[in-house]
C-alpha positions in Angstrom: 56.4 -1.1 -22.5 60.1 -1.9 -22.4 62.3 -2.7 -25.3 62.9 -6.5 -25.7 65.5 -7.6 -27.8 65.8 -11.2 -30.1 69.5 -12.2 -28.8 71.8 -14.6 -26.9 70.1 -17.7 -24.2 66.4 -16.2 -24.9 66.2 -16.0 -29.0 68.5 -19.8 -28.6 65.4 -20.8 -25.9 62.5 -19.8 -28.1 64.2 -21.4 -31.4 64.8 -24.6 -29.0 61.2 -24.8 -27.7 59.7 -24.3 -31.3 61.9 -26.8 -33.2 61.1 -29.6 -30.2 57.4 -28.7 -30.6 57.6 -29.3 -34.7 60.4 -32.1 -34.4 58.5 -34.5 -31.3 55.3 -34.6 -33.7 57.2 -35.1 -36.7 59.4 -37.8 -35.2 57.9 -39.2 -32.3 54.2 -38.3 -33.4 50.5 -37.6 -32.1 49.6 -38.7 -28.9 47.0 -41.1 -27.8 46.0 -40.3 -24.4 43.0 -43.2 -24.0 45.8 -45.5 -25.5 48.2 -43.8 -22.5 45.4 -44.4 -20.0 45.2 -47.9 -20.9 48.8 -48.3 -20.3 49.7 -49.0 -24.6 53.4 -47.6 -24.6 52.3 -47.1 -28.1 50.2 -44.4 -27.4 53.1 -42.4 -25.6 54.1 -40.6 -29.2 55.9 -37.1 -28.6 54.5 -37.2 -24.9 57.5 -39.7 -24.6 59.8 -36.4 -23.9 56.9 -35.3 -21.3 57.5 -35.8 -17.4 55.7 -38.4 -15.7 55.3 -39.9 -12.7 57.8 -41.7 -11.0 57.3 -45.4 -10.8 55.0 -45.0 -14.0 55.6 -47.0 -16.2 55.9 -44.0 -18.9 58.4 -42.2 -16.8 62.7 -41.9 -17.5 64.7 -39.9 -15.4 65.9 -37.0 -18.8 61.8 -36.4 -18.7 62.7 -33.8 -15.8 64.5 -32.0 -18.3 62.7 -32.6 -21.7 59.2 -31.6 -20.5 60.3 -27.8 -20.2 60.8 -27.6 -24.0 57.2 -29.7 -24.8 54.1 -28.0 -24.9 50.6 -29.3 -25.6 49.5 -27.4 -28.4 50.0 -24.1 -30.4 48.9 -21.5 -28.3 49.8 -23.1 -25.1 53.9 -22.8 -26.9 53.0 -19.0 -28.4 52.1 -17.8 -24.5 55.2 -19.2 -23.0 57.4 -17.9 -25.6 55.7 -14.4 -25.8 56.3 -14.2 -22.3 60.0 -14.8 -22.2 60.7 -12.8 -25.1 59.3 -9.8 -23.2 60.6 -10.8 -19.9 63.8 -12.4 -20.5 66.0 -10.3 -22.4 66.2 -7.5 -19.4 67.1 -10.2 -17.0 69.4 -12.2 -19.2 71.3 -8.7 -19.8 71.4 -8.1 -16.1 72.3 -11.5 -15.2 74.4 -12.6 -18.3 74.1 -15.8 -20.2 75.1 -18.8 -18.0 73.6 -17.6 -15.0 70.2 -16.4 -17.0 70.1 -20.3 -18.4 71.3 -21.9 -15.1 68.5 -20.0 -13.0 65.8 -21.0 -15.9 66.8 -24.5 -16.0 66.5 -24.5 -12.2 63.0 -23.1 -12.3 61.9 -25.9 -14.5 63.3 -28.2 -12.7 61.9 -26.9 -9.2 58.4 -26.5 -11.1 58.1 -30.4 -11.7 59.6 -31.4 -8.2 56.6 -29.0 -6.8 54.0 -30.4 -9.0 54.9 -34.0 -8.0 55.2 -33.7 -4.4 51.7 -31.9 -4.5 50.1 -34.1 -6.7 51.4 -37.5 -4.9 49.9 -36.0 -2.1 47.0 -35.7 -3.8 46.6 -39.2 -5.2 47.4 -40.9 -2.0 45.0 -38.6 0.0 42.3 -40.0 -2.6 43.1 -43.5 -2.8 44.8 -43.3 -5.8 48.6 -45.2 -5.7 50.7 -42.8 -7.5 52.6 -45.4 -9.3 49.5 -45.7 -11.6 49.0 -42.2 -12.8 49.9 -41.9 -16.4 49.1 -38.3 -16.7 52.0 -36.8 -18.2 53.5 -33.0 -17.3 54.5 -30.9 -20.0 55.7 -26.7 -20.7 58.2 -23.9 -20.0 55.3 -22.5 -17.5 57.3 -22.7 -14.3 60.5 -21.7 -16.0 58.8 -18.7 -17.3 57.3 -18.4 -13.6 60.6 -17.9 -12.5 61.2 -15.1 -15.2 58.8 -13.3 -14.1 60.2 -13.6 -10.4 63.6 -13.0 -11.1 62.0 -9.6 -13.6 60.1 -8.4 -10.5 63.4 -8.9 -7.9 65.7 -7.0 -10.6 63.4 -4.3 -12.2 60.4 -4.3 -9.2 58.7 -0.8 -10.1 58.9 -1.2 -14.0 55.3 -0.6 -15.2 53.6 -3.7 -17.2 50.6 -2.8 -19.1 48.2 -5.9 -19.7 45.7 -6.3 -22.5 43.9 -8.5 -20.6 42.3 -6.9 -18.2 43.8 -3.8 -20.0 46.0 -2.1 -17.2 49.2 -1.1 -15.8 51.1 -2.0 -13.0 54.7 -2.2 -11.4 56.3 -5.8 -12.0 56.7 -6.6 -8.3 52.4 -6.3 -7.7 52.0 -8.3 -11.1 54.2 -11.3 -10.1 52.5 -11.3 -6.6 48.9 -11.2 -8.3 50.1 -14.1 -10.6 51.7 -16.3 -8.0 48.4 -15.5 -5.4 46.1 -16.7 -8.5 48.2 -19.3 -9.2 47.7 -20.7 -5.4 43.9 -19.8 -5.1 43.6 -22.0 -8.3 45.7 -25.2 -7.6 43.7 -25.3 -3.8 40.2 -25.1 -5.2 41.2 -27.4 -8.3 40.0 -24.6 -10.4 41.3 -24.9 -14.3 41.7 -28.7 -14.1 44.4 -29.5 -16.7 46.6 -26.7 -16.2 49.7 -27.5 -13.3 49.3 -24.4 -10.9 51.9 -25.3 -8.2 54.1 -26.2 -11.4 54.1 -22.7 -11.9 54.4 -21.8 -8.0 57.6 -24.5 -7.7 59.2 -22.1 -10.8 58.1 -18.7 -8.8 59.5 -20.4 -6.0 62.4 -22.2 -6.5 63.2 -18.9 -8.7 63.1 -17.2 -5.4 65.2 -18.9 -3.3 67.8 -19.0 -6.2 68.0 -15.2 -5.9 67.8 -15.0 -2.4 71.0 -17.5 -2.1 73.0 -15.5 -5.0 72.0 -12.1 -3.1 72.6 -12.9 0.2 68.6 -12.3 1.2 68.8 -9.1 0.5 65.2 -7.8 -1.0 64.5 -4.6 -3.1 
């Protein structure tokens, strides 16, 4: 493994995510999602910081921004910010601070347009107006997506060893394994709950955000 150190945009990230993940329950409080079903805006609690759907009645326009710093519960808040501890000190170095933070906000942000446009698509092919769904998007997952792109562009033959299953492989073949996962998933509607092409809009939009600041040119 590859030394990952606790400083600048990634250590202010991962103190940010943790503090809005202690603060939104203490201040806003638990959420009541048959409450949020039902429409009660008093059920909303913290979830009022996570992105809904537009023309919800739940949603405001600063939830495209909010919802990357929310996370549903402890572990789901450990994963995401054991990830970009261990991939997002070696990009932020190569990259330096602003443009580390401008590419990660622009993954998030690219994660939730992806997961909208697929799920309105969704809920209109079902019968379903969109304006009526109440279930709310929340997590740094398609930010971190993008980490993990922007990782495999910058350092593609550094060797990751998993623990789960317990291999080794070079970063580009993991983040291509991931993102194909990631698609086989959200089509077959496996892991209902979780927002696959959330992820793939971060992988993606984290592409194209390399490919415009290096002129196309792969590795």
């Amino acid at each position: 493994m590859f030394y990952q150190s606790f400083t600048g945009v990634v250590r202010h990230l991962i103190i940010l995510n943790v503090l809005v993940f202690i603060g939104s329950y203490v201040i806003l409080g638990q959420e009541s999602f048959p409450r949020i079903m039902e429409g009660d805006e008093g059920g909303l609690g913290r979830l009022y910081l996570a992105a809904f759907m537009p023309g919800s009645q739940f949603f405001a326009p600063f939830q495209m921004a909010t919802h990357m710093f929310m996370h549903g519960d402890i572990m789901h808040l450990a994963f995401n910010m054991l990830s970009l501890y261990i991939f997002g000190p070696m990009v932020e170095y190569q990259w330096g601070h602003r443009r580390f933070l401008l590419y990660y906000l622009i993954c998030g942000v690219g994660a939730y347009l992806m997961h909208l446009g697929v799920q309105w698509w969704e809920l209109e092919r079902a019968g379903i107006d969109p304006h009526t769904w109440n279930v709310p998007m929340l997590g740094a997952s398609g930010a971190i997506f993008g980490i993990y792109v922007a990782f495999a562009y910058l350092f593609p033959n550094q060797v990751i060893s998993l623990l789960f299953p317990p291999i080794s492989l070079k970063a580009k073949y993991f983040v291509l394994i991931m993102a194909g996962l990631e698609l086989y998933y959200g089509v077959r509607g496996y892991s209902t709950g979780i927002a696959h092409f959330a992820h793939l809009g971060g992988a993606v939009f984290g592409f194209i955000t390399i490919m415009i600041w290096y002129r196309g040119r792969l590795r």
